[in-house]
LOKE-160654 format. One record per residue (C-alpha): chain; x, y, z; residue number from 1; residue in three letters. Coordinates in steps of 0.05 Angstrom, whole numbers, plus 5000, padded with zeros to 4 digits. Layout:
ATOM   kette      x      y      z    nr   rest
ATOM       A      X      Y      Z   NUM    ALA
...
% end
This chain:
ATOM   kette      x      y      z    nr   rest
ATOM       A   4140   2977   2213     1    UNK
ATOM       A   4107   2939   2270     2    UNK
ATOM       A   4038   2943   2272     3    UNK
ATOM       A   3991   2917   2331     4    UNK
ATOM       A   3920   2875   2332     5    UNK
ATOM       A   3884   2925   2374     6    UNK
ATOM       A   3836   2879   2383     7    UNK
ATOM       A   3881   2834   2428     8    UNK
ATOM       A   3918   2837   2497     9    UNK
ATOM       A   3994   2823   2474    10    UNK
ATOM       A   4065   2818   2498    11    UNK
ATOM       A   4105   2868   2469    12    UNK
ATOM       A   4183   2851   2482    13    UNK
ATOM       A   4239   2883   2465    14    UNK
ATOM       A   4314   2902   2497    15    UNK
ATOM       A   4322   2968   2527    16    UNK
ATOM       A   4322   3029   2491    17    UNK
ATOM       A   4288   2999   2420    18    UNK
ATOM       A   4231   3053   2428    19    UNK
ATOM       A   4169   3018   2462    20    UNK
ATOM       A   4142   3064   2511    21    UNK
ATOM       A   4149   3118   2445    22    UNK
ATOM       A   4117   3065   2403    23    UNK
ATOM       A   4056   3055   2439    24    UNK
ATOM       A   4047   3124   2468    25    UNK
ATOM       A   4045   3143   2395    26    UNK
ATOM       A   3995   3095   2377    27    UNK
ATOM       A   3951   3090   2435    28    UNK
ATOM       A   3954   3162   2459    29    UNK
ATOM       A   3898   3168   2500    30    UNK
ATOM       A   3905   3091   2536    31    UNK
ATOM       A   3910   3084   2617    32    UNK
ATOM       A   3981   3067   2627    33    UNK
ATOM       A   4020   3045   2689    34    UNK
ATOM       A   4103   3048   2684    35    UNK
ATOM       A   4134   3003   2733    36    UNK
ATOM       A   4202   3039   2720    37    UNK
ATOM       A   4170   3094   2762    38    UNK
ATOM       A   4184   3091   2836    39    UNK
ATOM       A   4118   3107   2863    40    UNK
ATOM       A   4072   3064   2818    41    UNK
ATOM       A   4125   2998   2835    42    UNK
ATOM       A   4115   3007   2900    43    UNK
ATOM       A   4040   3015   2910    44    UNK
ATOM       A   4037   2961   2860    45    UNK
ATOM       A   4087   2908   2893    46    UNK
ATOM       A   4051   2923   2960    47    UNK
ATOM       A   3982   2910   2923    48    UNK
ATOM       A   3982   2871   2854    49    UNK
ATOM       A   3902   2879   2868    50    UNK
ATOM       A   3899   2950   2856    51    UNK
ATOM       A   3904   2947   2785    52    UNK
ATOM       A   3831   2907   2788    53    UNK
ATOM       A   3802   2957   2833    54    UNK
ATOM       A   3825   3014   2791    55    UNK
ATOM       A   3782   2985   2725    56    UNK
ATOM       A   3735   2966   2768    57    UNK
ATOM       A   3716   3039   2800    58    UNK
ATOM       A   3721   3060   2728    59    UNK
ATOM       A   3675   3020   2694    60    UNK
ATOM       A   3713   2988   2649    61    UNK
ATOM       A   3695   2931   2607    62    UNK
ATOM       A   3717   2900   2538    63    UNK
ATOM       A   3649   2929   2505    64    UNK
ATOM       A   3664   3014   2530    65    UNK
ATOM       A   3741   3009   2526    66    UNK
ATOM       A   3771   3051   2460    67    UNK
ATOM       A   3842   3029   2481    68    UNK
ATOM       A   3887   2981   2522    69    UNK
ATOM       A   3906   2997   2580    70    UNK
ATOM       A   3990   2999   2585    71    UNK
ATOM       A   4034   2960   2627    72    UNK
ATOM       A   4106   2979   2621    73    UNK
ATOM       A   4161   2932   2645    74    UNK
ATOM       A   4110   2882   2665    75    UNK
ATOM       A   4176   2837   2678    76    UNK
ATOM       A   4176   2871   2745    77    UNK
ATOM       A   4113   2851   2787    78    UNK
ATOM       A   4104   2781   2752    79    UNK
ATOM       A   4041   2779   2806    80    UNK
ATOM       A   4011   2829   2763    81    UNK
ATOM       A   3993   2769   2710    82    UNK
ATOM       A   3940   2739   2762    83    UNK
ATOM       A   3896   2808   2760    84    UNK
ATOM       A   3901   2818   2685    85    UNK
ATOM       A   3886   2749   2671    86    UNK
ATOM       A   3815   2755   2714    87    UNK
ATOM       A   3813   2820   2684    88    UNK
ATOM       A   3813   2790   2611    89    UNK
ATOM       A   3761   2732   2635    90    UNK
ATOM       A   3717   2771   2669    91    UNK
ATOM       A   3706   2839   2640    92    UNK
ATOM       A   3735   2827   2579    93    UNK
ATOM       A   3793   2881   2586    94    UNK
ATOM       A   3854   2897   2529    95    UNK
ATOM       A   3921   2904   2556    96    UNK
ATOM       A   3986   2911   2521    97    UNK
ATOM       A   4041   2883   2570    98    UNK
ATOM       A   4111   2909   2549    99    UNK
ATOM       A   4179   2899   2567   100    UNK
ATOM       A   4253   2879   2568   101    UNK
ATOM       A   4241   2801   2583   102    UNK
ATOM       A   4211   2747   2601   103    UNK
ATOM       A   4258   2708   2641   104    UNK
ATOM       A   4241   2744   2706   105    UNK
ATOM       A   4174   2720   2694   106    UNK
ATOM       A   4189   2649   2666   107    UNK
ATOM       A   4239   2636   2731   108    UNK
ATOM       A   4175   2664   2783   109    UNK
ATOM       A   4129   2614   2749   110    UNK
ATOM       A   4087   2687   2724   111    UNK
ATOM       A   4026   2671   2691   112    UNK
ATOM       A   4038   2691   2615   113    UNK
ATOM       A   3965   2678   2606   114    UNK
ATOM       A   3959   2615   2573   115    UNK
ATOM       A   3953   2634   2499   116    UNK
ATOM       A   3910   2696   2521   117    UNK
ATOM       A   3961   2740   2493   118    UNK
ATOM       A   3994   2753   2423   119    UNK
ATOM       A   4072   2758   2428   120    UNK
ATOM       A   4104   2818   2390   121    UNK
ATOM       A   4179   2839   2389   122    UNK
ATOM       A   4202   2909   2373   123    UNK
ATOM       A   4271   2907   2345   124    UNK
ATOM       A   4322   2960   2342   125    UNK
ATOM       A   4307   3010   2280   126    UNK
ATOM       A   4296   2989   2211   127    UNK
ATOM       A   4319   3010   2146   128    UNK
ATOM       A   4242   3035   2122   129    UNK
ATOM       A   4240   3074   2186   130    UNK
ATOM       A   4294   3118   2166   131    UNK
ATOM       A   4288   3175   2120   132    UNK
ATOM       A   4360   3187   2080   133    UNK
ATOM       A   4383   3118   2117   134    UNK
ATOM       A   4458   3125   2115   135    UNK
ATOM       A   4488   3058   2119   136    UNK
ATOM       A   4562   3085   2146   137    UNK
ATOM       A   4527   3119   2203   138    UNK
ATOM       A   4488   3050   2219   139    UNK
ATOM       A   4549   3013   2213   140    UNK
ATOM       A   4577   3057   2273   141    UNK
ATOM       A   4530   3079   2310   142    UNK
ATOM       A   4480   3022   2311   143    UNK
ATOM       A   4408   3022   2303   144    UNK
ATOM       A   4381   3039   2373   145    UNK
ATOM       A   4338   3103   2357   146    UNK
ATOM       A   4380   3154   2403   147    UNK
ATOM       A   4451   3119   2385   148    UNK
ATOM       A   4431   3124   2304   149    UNK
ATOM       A   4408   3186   2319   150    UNK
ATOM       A   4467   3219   2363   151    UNK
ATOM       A   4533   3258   2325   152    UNK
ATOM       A   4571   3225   2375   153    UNK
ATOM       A   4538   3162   2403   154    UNK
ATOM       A   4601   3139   2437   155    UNK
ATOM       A   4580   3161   2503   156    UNK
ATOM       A   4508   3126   2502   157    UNK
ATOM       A   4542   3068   2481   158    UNK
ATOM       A   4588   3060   2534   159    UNK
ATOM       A   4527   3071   2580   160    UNK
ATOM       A   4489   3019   2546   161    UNK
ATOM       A   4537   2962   2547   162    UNK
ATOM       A   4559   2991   2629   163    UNK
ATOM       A   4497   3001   2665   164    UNK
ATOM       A   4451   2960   2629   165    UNK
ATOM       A   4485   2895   2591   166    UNK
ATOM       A   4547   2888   2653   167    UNK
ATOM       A   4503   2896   2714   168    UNK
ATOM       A   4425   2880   2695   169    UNK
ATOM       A   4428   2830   2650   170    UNK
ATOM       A   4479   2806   2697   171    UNK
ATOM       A   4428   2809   2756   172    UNK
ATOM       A   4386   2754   2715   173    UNK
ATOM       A   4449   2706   2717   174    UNK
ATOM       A   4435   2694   2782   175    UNK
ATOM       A   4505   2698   2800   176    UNK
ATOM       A   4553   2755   2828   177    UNK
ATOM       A   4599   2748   2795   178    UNK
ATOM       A   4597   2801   2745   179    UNK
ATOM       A   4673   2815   2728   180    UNK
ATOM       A   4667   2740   2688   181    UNK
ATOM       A   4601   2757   2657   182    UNK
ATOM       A   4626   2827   2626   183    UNK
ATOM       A   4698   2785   2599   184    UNK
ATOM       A   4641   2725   2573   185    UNK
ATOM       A   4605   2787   2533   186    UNK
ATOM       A   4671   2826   2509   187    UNK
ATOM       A   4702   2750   2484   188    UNK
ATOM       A   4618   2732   2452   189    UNK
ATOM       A   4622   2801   2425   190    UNK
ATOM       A   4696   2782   2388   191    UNK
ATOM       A   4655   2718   2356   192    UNK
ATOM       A   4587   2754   2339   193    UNK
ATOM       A   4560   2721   2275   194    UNK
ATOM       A   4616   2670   2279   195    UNK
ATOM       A   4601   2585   2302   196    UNK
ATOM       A   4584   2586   2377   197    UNK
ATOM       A   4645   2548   2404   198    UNK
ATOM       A   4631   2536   2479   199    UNK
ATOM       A   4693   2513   2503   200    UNK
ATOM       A   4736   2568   2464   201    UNK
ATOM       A   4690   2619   2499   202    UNK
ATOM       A   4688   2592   2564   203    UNK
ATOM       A   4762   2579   2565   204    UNK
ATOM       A   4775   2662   2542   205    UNK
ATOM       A   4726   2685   2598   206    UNK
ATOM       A   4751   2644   2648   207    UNK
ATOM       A   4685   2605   2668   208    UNK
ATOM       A   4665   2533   2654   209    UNK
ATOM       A   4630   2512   2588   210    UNK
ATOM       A   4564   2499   2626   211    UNK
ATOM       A   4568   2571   2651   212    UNK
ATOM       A   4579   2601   2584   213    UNK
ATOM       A   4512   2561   2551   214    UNK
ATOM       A   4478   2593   2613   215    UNK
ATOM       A   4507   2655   2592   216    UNK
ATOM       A   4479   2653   2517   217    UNK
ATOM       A   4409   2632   2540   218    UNK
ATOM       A   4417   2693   2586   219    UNK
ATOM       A   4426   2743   2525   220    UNK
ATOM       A   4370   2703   2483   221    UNK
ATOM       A   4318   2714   2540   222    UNK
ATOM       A   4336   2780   2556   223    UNK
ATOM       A   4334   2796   2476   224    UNK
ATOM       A   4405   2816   2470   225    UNK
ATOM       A   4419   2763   2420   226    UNK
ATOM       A   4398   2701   2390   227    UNK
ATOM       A   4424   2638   2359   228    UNK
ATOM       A   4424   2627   2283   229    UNK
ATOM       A   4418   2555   2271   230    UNK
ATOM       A   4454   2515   2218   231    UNK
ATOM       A   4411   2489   2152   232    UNK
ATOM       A   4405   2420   2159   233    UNK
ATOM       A   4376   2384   2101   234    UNK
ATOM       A   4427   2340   2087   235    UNK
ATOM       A   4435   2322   2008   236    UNK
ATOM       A   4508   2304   1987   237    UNK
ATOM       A   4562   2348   2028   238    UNK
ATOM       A   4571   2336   2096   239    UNK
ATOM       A   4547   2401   2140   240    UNK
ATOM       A   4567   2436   2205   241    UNK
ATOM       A   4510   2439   2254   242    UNK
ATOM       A   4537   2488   2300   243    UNK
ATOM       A   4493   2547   2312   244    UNK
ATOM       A   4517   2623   2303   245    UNK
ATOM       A   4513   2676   2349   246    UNK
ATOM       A   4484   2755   2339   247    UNK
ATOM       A   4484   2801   2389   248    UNK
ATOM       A   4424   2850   2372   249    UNK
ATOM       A   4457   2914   2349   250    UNK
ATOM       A   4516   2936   2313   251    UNK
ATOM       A   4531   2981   2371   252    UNK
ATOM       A   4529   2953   2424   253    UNK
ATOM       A   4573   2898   2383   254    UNK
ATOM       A   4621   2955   2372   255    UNK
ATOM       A   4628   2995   2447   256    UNK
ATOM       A   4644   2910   2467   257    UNK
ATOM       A   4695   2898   2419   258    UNK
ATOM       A   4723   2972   2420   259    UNK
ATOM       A   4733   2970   2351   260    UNK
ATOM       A   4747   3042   2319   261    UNK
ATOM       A   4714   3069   2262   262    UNK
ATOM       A   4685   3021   2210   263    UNK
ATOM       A   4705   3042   2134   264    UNK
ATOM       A   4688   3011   2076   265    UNK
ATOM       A   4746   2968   2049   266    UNK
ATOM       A   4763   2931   2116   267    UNK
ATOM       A   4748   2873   2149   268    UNK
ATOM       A   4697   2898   2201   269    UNK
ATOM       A   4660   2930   2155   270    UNK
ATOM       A   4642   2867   2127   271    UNK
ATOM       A   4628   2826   2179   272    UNK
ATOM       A   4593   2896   2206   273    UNK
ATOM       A   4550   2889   2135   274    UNK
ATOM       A   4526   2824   2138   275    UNK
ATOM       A   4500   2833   2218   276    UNK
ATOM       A   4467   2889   2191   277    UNK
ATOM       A   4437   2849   2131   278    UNK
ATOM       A   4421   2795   2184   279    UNK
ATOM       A   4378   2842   2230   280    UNK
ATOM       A   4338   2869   2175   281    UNK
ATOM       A   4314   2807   2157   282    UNK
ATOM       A   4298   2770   2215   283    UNK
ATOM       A   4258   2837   2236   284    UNK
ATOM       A   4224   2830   2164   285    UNK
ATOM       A   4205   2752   2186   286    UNK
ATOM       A   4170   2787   2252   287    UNK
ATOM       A   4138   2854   2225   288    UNK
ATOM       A   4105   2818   2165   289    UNK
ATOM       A   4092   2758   2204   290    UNK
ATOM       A   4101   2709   2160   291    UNK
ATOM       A   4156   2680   2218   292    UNK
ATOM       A   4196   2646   2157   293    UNK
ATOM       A   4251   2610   2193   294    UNK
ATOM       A   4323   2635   2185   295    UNK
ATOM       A   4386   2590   2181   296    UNK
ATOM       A   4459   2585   2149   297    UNK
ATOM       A   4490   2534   2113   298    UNK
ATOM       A   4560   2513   2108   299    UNK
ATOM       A   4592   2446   2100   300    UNK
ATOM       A   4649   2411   2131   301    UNK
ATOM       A   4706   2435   2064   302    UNK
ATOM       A   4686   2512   2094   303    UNK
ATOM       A   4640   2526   2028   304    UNK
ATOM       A   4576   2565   2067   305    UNK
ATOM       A   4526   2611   2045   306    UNK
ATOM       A   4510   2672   2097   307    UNK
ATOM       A   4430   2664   2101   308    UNK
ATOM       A   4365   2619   2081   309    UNK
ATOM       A   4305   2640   2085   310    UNK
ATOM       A   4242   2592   2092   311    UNK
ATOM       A   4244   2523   2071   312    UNK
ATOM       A   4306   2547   2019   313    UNK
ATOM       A   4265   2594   1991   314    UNK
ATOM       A   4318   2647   1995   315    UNK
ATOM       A   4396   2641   1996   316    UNK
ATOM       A   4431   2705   2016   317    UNK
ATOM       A   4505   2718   2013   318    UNK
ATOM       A   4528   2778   2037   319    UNK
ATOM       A   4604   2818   2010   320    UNK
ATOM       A   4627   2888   2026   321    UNK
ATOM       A   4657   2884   1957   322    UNK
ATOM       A   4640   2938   1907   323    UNK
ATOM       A   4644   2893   1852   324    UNK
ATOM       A   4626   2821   1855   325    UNK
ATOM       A   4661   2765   1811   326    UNK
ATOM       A   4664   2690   1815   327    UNK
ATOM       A   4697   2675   1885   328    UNK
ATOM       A   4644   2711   1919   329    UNK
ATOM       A   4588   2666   1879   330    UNK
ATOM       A   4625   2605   1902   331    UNK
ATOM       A   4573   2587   1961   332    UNK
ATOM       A   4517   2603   1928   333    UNK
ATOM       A   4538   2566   1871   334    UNK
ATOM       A   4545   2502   1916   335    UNK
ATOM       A   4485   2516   1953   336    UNK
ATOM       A   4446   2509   1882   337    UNK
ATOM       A   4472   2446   1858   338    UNK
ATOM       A   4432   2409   1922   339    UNK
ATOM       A   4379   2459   1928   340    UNK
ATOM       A   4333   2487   1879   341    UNK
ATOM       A   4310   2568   1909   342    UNK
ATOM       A   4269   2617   1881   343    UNK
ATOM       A   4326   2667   1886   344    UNK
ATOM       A   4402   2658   1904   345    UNK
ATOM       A   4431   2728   1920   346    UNK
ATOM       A   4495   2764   1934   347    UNK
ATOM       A   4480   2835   1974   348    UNK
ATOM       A   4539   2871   1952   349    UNK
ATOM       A   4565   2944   1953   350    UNK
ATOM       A   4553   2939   1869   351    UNK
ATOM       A   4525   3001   1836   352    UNK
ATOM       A   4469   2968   1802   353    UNK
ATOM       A   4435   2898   1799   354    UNK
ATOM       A   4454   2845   1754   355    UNK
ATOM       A   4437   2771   1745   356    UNK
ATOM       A   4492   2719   1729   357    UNK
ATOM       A   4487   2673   1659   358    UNK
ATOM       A   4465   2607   1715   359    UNK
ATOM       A   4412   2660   1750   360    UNK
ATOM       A   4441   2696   1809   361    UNK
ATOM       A   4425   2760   1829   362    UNK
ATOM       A   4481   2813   1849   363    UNK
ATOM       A   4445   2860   1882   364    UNK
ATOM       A   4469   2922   1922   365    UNK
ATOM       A   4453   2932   1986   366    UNK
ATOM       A   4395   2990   1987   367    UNK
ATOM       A   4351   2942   1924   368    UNK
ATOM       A   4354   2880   1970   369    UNK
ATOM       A   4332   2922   2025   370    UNK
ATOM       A   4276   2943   1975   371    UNK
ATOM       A   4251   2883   1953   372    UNK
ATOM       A   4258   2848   2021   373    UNK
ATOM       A   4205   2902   2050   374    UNK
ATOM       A   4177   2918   1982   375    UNK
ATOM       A   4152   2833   1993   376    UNK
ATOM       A   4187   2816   1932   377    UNK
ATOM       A   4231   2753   1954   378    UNK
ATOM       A   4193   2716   1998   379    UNK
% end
């Protein structure tokens, strides 16, 4: 679903294991490339950042003869490399794509991320149109990243995930040691994903100071392992909470942290494993179509709250496990509409077909949002 300007140098960003070296060897097949997680081209290229400029240079290349971009995968790890591409871009008029894991390494160097030079992308986990015969159990328990999804048993690949990568990398850009209080801070995060951030609840469960736990979150948000959903805040008559939420990028990795069991339809976690899965396809809608719609949740101080809202209130999206949706489960939405007029108020559901409510809801199940949402029929 995520399509490139070709014509442009760009960032592509995304966590480990989301597909972006497959992605872009698929579309640019024939480009240059130069893979930083090899051992070799680190080290020739950490000794000599310059070598990537005489490289082009003995080639011949400039923006007029080149068909493709030349690669640069995990650029996060010789910020120095920045410098050559930038003269590179300025002076012969060269096309890179620049991909990898995050930014923060290259933020916290000072890296030079080109001054504007450079379109940002994002490559989320997989998508719902990506997937021939999507199965939505499987999704709910395996997660979305390509070889988890696509795995019999992911179990394994999970627990490697969330071990060598989440505990002691991500941990490596807290700029701390202490690594036993980061992986409780992620297990007790994980136990809250989609829930109001609460800093000193967290930080009190993982044993660290509130301080340390907001350096924590911003930690997972640069590093793309989750992001903050902030609260709607167009105040009309109720009072409203304006505490963000907090999703961890895949259901997962969400999963291997908690150590839940299976997730069946009926139960509690499958719920609140629905609506993070409801919640992922649309904020990767808002990036692959790039209309970058802003995404929030409201709920006011009496507890009444509606899941999603898309835009400027374009869109109000509830989300249920239940297979058949009456009253109760309208009552947000219902609230929502006396203060705010939408173009559509809907409850994503587990109902066999799609029906609209006498005051002009939608009940929708699951697979027909998912339609219309990529179809570009809501917003």
């Amino acid at each position: 679903m995520l399509t490139l300007a070709s014509q442009e140098t760009c960032f592509l960003w995304g966590p480990r294991q989301t597909g972006k070296t497959t992605f872009l060897k698929t579309v640019f097949p024939n480009a240059k490339r130069y893979d930083l997680l090899l051992a070799n081209e680190y080290r020739r290229l950490v000794r000599d950042p310059t070598l990537i400029r005489q490289e082009c240079q003995a080639r011949g290349l400039t923006g007029e003869s080149q068909t493709q971009p030349i690669l640069i995968d995990e650029v996060q790890k010789i910020p120095e490399l920045l410098d050559e591409v930038h003269w590179l871009i300025e002076n012969r008029g060269l096309r890179f794509v620049l991909c990898g894991s995050s930014a923060r390494k290259l933020k916290r160097q000072h890296g030079n991320l080109l001054g504007g030079r450079a379109v940002r992308y994002e490559l989320f986990p997989l998508v719902y149109p990506e997937i021939a015969d999507f199965d939505l159990q499987r999704a709910l328990n395996h997660g979305l990243l390509p070889r988890h999804y696509l795995s019999p048993s992911p179990r394994r690949l999970q627990q490697a995930y969330v071990g060598d990568y989440l505990r002691e990398e991500i941990a490596a850009e807290a700029l701390t040691r202490n690594i036993p209080a980061f992986s409780r801070f992620l297990e007790v995060a994980a136990l809250s994903n989609g829930e109001m951030v609460n800093y000193t609840n967290i930080a009190r469960e993982s044993g660290v100071s509130a301080p340390t736990v907001k350096q924590y979150f911003q930690i997972l948000e640069d590093t793309l392992v989750g992001c903050h959903l902030p609260a709607f805040r167009k105040r009309a008559k109720r009072r409203l909470i304006t505490a963000p939420r907090f999703y961890f990028f895949d259901i997962g990795v969400v999963a291997q942290l908690t150590r839940r069991g299976v997730v069946a339809p009926g139960s509690e976690l499958f719920g609140r494993a629905l609506e993070h899965f409801i919640f992922m396809e649309i904020r990767a809608h808002s990036s692959y179509s790039e209309k970058c719609y802003p995404l929030c949740y409201w709920r006011t101080v009496s507890q009444t709250e509606v899941d999603f809202v898309l835009g400027d209130h374009e869109v109000a999206v509830e989300v249920k496990s239940t297979s058949q949706a009456i009253d109760r489960h309208l009552r947000g939405l219902r609230a929502l509409k006396e203060e705010y007029a939408a173009r559509h108020y809907i409850l994503v559901s587990l109902d066999p077909r799609p029906r609209t409510t006498e005051d002009g809801i939608q009940i929708l199940p699951w697979r027909e949002f998912l339609e219309r949402l990529w179809g570009e029929r809501l917003i």
